[in-house]
Structure formats: C-alpha cells, structure tokens
C-alpha positions in Angstrom: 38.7 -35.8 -43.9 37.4 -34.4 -40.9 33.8 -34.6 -39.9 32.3 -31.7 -37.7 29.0 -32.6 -36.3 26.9 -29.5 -34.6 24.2 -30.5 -32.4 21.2 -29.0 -32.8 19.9 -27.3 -29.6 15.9 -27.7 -29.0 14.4 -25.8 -26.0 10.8 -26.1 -25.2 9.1 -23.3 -23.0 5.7 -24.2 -21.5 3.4 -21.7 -20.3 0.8 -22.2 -17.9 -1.9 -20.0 -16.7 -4.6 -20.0 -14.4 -7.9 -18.4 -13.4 -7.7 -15.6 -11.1 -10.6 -16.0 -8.4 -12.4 -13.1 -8.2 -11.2 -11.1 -5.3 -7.9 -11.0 -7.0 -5.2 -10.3 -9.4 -1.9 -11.5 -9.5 0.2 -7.7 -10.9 2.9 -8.5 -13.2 6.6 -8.9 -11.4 8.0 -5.3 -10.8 10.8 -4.0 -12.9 13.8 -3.1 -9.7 17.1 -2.1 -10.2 18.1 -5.2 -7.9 21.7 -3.6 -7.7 20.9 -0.8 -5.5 17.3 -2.4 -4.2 17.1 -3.3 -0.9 14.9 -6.5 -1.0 12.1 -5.0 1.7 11.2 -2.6 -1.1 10.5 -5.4 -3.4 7.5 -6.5 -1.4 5.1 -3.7 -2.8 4.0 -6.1 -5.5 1.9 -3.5 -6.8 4.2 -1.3 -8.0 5.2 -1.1 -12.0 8.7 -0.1 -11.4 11.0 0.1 -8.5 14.5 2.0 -8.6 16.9 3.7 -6.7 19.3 6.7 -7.4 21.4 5.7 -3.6 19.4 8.4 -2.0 15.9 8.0 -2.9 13.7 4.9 -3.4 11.3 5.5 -6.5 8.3 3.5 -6.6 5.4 4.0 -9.5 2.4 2.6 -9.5 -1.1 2.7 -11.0 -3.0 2.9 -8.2 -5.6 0.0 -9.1 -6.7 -2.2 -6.1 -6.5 -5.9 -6.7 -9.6 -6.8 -4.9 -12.9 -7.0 -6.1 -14.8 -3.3 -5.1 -18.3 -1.7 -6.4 -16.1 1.3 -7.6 -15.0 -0.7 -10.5 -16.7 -0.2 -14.2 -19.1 -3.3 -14.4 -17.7 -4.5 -17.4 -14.4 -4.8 -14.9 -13.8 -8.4 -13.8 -12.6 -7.0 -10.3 -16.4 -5.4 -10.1 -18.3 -6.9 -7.3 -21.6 -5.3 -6.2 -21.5 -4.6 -2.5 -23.5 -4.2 0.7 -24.5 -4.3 4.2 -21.9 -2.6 6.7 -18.0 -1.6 6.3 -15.5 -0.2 8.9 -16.7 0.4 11.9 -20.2 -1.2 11.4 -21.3 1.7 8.9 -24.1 1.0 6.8 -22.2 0.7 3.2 -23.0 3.6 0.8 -21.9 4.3 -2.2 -20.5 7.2 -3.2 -20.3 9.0 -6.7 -16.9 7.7 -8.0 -15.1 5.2 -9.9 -11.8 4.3 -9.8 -9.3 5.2 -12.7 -6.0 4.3 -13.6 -3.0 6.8 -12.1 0.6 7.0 -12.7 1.8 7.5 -9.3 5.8 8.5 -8.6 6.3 8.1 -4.6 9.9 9.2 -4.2 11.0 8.3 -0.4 14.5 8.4 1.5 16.1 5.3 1.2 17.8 5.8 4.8 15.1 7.3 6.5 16.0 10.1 9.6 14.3 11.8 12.8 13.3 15.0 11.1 14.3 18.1 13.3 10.8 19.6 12.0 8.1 17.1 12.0 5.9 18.0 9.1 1.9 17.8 8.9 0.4 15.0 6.7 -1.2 16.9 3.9 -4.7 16.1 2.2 -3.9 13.3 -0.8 -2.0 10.5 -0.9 0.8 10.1 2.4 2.1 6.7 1.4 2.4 3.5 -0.4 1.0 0.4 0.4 1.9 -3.1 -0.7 -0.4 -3.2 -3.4 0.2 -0.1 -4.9 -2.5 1.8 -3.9 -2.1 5.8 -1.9 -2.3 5.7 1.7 -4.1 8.8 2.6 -4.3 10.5 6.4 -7.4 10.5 8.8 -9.3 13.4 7.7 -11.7 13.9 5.0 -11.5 17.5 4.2 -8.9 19.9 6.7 -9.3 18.7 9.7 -12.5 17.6 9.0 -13.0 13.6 10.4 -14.0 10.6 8.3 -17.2 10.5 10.0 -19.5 11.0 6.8 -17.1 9.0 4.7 -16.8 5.9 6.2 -20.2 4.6 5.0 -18.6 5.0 1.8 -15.8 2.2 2.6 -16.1 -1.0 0.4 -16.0 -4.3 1.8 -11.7 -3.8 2.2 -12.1 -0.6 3.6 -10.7 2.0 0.6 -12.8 4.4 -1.8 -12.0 6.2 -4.7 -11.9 10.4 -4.2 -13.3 12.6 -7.2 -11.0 12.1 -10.2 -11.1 8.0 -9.5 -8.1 8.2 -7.0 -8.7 4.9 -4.9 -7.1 4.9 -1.6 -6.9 4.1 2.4 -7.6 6.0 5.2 -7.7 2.5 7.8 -6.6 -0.7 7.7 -5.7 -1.6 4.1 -8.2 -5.2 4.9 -7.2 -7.3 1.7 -3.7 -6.6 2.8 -4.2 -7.9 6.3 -6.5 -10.2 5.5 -6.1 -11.6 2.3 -2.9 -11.0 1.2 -0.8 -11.3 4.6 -1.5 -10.9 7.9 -2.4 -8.1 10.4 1.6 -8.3 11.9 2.7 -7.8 8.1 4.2 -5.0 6.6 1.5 -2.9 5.0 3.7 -0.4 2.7 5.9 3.1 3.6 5.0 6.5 4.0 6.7 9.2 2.2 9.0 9.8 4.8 10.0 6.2 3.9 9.5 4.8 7.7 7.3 1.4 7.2 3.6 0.8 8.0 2.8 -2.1 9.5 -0.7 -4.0 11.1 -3.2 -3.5 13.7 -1.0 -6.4 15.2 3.2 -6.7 16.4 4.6 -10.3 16.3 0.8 -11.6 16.5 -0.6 -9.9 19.7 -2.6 -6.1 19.3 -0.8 -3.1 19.0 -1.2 -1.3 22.3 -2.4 2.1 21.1 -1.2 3.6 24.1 2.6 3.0 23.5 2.6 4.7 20.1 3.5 7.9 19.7 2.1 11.3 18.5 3.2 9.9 15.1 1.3 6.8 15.8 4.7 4.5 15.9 7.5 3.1 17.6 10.9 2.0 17.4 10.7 -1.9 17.5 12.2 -5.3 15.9 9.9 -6.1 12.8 10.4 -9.2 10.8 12.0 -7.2 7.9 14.1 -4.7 10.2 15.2 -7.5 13.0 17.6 -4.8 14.8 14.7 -2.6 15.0 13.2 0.6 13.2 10.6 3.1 13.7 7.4 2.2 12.4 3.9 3.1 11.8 1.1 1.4 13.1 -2.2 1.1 11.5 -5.5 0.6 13.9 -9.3 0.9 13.6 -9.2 4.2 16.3 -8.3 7.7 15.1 -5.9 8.2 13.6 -5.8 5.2 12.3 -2.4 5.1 9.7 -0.8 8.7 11.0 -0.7 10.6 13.7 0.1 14.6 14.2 2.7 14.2 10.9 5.8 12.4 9.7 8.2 10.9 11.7 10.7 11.6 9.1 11.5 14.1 6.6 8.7 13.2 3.7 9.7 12.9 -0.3 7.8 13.5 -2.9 4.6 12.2 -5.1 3.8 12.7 -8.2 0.8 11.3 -10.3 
C-alpha cells in the first residue's frame, strides 16, 4: 500500500500600523495600469486611480490635502487651528469655506507637444499636483490678482474656493517642504508638461530664464535627457505664465 502524505500549508500575515502625526496622512497605494504607466506618473501619491488608454494619462483624485489646514471640519483629525502670517507675510485670515471631498478626472497627453496655439489658463483647476490636490492659475477672479486672497492662505499655502474645492495658486509648501524638496517634481498641468520647485538641481530658479509660460526645457531628475517644464516661485505668476505650453486635456469633477 501506498502512503500519500499532503503537507499542510500555514501562512501567517502580520499587520502593523502606526499613528499618523498630525500634519499627515499616508493615502492608500494608487490603483495604475503598470502596463502602459510610465513610472513618473506613479509619483502623484494622491491620486485614487491612475490609467492610460496609450494617448492620454487619466488621473482621479479627491482633492483632500494631506496636511493639517483650518479648512478642515473640527471633528477632522487633519484640523489644525491656524494663525499669524502666510505667503508673502500676509496676516492669515480665514475665509468662509471648508474643504469637501471631489472626484476629480485630470485627463493629460501622455507624450506631451509645443502647441501651434498656446491656450489661456482658465479660472479652476490647471493641474495636478503630487498630492492630488488642483493646481489653479494666478488670478483670483478674470484677471483679477490674488492680492485679497492671499491672507486667506493656510500655513501650506492652499485654500478651499466656494463649493470646498481646495487648491494652489503658489508653491504647493507641504510638497516642498514636507513631503520632498523644493527641486522635486510638484505634479503636471493639463497640458501634461511637469511642474517642478522654486529650486533646479538645489540652486534658485532664475526667474529671468523662464519663459512667457513660466518654464524651460532642462534635464530634471525624472526626464534626465531633458523636457520642458514649469517652474513654481513666490513672484507672479507663480505656477503659469500667459498659458499652456502644450495642448491642455481635460478635467472633470
């Protein structure tokens, strides 16, 4: 007689979990086709989904900062009262919104091109940023600057619009900050060029070398043989200059 022995298999899983502290969150993983997914698009960490048809990159997102801000509910563990001065030195005030929870569709060119016809930036969200929250362009109303608005800045520089849309019209601060560093990549605009730091390869961005746009065409960590790029900076326009470089996508929320 034959004997036929079958192991028995026993896998353990642990699970461990920390505290968050309270300036951040850590966003669940995002879901990627990793097929067709260039790896640079994997760095916005905030992003719920990330997929790619061969033409266009589709990123989604919620829009939810994951730093601590005054424009959160109270009952929020990223709530943290704020004061004293913002960007720019303004005297914080806070303005009459709260952020709320989006479901934000930024469709951008995966090979992104000169455009013959350089579009205007329109009011609303331009962009992506690491994070997952909008980038939006230098002016508060149509061409109208972000004089009165600054004061409403929390302590990393965004504010949420009427309807709770949170969002960046500077330096995205946890980002460079916090996060990574001011030479980091910050996110894409909808054109899909990249947006990078106040900083290139650790030295300041000389503002006078960027274009009308408010980028170049440089070596960047991720694009070693060179791309064009924006640059954010504390001067108007800060993120975008007089349009896209490129030939903008779409966005949907």
């Amino acid at each position: 007689m034959k004997h036929i022995i079958l192991p028995a298999l026993m896998v353990f899983a642990l699970f461990s979990c920390s505290k968050n502290s309270k300036d951040s969150i850590t966003p669940e993983v995002p879901n990627t086709t990793s097929a067709v997914v260039p790896d640079v698009y994997k760095k916005i960490y905030g992003a719920t989904s990330i997929t790619s048809d061969g033409t266009y990159i589709t990123i989604k997102s919620k829009g939810l900062p994951d730093h601590t801000s005054p424009y959160y509910a109270t009952t929020n563990n990223l709530y943290e009262n704020f004061s004293g001065t913002t960007f720019a030195g303004a005297t914080f005030a806070k303005n009459p919104n709260s952020i709320s929870e989006k479901n934000y569709s930024f469709k951008i060119p995966l090979n992104p091109k000169v455009a013959a016809n350089h579009q205007a930036t329109p009011l609303g969200a331009i962009g992506v940023s690491l994070n997952g929250v909008p980038f939006y362009n230098q002016y508060a109303g149509p061409n109208q600057p972000l004089t009165n608005e600054i004061v409403s800045f929390d302590k990393y520089w965004g504010h949420p619009a009427p309807g709770g849309t949170y969002h960046y019209h500077v330096e995205p601060l946890f980002l460079t900050t916090v996060k990574a560093s001011k030479s980091a990549l910050m996110g894409f605009l909808l054109d899909g060029f990249p947006v990078y730091g106040p900083e290139e390869f650790g030295a300041a961005v000389d503002e006078s070398k960027l274009d009308i746009y408010h980028g170049h065409t440089n070596p960047t960590t991720e694009y070693p043989n060179g791309i064009y790029h924006y640059h954010v900076t504390n001067k108007d326009p800060y993120i975008n200059g007089s349009g896209y470089y490129g030939t903008p996508g779409t966005i949907s929320q």
